[in-house]
C-alpha positions as CSV (number, residue, x, y, z in Angstrom):
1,X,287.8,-50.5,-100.1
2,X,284.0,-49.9,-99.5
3,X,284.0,-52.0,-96.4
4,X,287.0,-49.5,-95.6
5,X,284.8,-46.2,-96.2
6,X,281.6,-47.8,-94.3
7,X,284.0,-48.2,-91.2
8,X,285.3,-44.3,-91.6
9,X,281.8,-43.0,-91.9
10,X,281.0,-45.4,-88.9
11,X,284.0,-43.4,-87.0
12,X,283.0,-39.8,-87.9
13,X,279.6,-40.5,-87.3
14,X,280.5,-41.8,-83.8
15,X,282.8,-39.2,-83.2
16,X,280.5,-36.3,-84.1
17,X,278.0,-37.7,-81.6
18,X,280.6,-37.9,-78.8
19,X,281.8,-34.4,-79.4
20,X,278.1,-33.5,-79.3
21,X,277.0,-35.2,-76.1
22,X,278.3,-32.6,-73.7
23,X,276.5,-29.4,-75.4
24,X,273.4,-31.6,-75.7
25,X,273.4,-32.2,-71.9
26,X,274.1,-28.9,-71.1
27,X,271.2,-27.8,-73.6
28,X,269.1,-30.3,-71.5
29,X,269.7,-29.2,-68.0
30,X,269.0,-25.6,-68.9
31,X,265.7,-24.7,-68.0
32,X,263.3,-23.2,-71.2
33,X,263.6,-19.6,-72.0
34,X,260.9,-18.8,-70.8
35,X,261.4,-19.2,-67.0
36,X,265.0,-18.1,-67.2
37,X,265.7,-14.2,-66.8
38,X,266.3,-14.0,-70.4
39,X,263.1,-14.1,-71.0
40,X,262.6,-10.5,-69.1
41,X,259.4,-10.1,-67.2
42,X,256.6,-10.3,-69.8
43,X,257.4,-14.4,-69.4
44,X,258.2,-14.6,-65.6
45,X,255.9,-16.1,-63.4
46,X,256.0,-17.4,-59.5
47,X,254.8,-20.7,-58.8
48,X,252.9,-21.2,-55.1
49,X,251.6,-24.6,-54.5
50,X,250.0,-25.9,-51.1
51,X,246.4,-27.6,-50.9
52,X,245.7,-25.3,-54.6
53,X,248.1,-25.0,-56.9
54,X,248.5,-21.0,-58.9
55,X,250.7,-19.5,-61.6
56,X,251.2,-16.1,-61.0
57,X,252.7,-13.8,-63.7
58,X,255.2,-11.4,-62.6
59,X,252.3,-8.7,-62.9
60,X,250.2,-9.9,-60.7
61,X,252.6,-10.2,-57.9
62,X,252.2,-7.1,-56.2
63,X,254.6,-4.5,-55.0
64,X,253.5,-2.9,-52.1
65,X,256.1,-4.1,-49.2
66,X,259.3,-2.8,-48.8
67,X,262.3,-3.9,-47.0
68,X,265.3,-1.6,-46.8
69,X,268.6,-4.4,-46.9
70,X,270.5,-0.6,-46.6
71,X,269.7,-0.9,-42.7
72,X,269.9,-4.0,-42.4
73,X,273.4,-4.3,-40.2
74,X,276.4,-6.5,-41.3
75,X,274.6,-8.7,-43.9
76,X,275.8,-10.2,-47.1
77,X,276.6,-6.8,-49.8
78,X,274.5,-9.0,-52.3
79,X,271.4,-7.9,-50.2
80,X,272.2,-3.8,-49.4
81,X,269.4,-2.6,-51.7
82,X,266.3,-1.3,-51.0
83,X,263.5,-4.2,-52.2
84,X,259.9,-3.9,-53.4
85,X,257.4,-6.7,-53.2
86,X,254.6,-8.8,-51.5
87,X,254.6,-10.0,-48.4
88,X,255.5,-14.0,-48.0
89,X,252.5,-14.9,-45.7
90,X,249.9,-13.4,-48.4
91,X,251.5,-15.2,-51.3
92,X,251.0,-18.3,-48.6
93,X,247.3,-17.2,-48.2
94,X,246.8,-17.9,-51.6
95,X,247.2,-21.4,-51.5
96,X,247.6,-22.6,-47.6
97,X,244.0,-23.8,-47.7
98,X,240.8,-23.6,-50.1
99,X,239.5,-20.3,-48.4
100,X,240.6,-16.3,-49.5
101,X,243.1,-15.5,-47.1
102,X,246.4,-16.3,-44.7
103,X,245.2,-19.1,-42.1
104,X,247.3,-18.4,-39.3
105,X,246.2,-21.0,-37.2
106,X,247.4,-23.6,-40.1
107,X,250.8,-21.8,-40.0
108,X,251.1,-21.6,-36.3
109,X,250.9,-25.5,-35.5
110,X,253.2,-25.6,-38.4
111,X,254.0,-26.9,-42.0
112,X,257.3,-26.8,-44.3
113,X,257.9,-24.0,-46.9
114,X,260.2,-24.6,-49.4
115,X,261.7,-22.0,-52.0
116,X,263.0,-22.9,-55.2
117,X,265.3,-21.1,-57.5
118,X,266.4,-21.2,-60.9
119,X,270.3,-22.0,-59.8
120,X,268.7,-25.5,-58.3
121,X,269.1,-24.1,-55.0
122,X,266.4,-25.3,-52.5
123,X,265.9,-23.5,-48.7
124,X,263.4,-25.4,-46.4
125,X,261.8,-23.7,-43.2
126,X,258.9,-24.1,-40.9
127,X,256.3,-21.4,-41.1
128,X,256.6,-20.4,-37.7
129,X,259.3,-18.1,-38.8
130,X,256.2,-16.1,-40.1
131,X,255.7,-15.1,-36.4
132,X,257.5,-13.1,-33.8
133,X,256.2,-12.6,-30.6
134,X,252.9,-14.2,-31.6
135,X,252.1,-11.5,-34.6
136,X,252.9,-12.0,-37.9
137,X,256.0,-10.7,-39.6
138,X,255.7,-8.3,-42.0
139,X,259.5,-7.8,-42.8
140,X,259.2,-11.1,-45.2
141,X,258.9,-10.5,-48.8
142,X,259.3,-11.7,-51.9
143,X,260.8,-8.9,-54.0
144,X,260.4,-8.4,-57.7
145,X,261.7,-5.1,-57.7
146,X,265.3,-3.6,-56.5
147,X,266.2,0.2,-56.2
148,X,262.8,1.1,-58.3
149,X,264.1,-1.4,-61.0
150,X,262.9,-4.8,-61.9
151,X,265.4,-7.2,-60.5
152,X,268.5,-7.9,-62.2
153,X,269.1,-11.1,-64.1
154,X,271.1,-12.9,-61.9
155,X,268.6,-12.8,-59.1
156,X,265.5,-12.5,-61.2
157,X,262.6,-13.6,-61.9
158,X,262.1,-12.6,-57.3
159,X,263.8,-13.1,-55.1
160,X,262.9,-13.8,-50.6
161,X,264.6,-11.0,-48.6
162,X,263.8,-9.6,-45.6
163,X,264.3,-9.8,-41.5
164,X,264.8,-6.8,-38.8
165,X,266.5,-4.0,-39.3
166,X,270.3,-3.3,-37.4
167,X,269.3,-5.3,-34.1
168,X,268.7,-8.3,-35.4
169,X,270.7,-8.7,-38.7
170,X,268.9,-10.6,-41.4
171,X,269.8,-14.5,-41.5
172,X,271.1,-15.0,-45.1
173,X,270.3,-18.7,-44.6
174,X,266.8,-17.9,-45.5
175,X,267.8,-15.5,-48.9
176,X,266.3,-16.6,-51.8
177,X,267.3,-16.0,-55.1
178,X,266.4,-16.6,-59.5
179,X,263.0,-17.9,-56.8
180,X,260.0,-19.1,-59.0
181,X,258.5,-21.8,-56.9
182,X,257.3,-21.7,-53.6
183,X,256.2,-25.3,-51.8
184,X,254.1,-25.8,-49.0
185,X,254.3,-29.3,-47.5
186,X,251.3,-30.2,-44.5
């Protein structure tokens, strides 16, 4: 009998764990609270690393570009908003090199720039798509804010818009969204 009731513990105790397995793996893959959009802005933060490494809370990521996705041509609907935030090649500026400022002459012979999202979506590009015509584009952003309001949740905590206006429609294939890492590999 007791060898019985040691085997029936033995096979709830086993069974509990199985039934648990999933929602523990689940719990594991989901990243902490605190990065997720959740957490709202007071815990958001953009990641840029290249030859320095910074953390940047959502408040010190300015918002002083615009790009208008209402007159932007046939793009994706997901993107028709108007979008407030900083410029890509100054977040890039950041940590491109040890010195203040963009280094253009470091993007132009080129390096890799990869984006990161929450979703485990990953985008990879050259940054010569910083440049048209020789000048720098300023029609590259990385948005915290969308019509006046902080972005919603399922493309917080920023997210990489931009491109020309109506003649040359924006190439989703470089949208970026739940973005809070940004890569730079030499």
């Amino acid at each position: 009998m007791r060898r019985r009731a040691i085997l029936v513990l033995a096979g709830a105790a086993v069974l509990v764990l199985t039934l648990a397995a999933p929602s523990l793996a689940r719990r594991a893959a989901t990243p902490p609270p605190e990065v997720r959009a959740g957490a709202r802005a007071a815990g958001w933060t953009l990641t840029l690393q290249g030859k320095t490494t910074k953390v940047l809370p959502i408040a010190q990521v300015p918002a002083t570009a615009t790009w208008n996705g209402t007159k932007a041509g046939n793009i994706n609907q997901e993107i028709r908003h108007v979008y407030k935030g900083q410029l890509l090649y100054q977040l890039l500026g950041m940590v491109d090199d040890k010195l203040a400022g963009f280094n253009s002459a470091l993007a132009k012979k080129g390096y890799t720039i990869q984006l990161f999202g929450l979703d485990g979506y990953k985008q990879t590009f050259s940054s010569k798509v910083l440049f048209r015509n020789g000048k720098l584009r300023t029609d590259l952003i990385v948005a915290k804010i969308e019509d006046g309001r902080l972005l919603p949740a399922k493309e917080a905590p920023f997210r990489f818009v931009g491109g020309p206006p109506i003649t040359q429609p924006f190439n989703c294939k470089l949208s970026a969204r739940e973005l809070f890492k940004i890569r730079l590999i030499f």
